[in-house]
N, C-alpha and C positions, 0 to 999 in steps of 0.2 A: 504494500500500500504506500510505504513513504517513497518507494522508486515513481512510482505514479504521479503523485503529488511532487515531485522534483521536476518529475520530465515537462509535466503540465506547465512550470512555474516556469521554468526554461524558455519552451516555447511562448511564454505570455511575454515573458520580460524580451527578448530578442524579435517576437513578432513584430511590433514598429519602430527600432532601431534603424532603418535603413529604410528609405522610401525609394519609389523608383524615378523619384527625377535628382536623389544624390549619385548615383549608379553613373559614371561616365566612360568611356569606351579610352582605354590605354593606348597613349602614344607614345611613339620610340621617340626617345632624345634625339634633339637634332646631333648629326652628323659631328663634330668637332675634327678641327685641322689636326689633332696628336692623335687622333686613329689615320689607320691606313689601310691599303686593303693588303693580304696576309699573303702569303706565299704557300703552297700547298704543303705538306708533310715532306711528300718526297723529295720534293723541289730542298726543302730543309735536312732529310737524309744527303740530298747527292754535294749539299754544302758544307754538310759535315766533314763527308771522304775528300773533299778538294784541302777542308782546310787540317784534319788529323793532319796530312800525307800518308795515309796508312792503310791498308788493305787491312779492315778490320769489318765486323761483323755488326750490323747496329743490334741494338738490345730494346730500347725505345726510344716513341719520340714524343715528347710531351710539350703543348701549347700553355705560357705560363704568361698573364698578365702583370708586368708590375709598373705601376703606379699608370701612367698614359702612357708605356711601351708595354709592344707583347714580345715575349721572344720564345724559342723553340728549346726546352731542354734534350739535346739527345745524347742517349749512353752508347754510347760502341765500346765494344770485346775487342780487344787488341791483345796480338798473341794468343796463350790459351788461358790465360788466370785475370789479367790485367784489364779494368774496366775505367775507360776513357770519360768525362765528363764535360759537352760543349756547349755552350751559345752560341745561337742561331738568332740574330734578326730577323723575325716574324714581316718585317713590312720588306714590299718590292722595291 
């Protein structure tokens, strides 16, 4: 019975919380000059091997924003134990 009397109370108090002309339709932030458009994954793997110099294995690649830049963390396997750690700029 008191689960009932909760639930009822619930729905009384939040039923006119919200009318439908406060309800407005989400718009994306305008555009800002410190974003940019990104460079695909691979395109951020094949930047990696240019800049290793190394014939090595990648492990991942991960899109990391920080603060108004994004950049690309990728790990590459170099040799057979040894694990490489890069930054990649994210913008073209």
């Amino acid at each position: 019975m008191n689960k009932l009397i909760f639930l009822w109370l619930t729905m009384f108090l939040f039923s006119g919380s919200v009318s439908a002309g406060e309800i407005k339709a989400k718009k994306l932030p305008p555009r800002n000059k410190a974003q940019c458009d990104l460079i695909s994954s691979r395109e951020a793997m094949n930047r990696a091997q240019a800049k290793a110099k190394a014939n090595g294995k990648i492990v991942s690649v991960k899109l990391v924003s920080k603060g108004s830049h994004s950049i690309y963390r990728v790990r590459m396997l170099v040799g057979e134990k040894r694990i490489k750690n890069l930054t990649i700029k994210a913008c073209k």
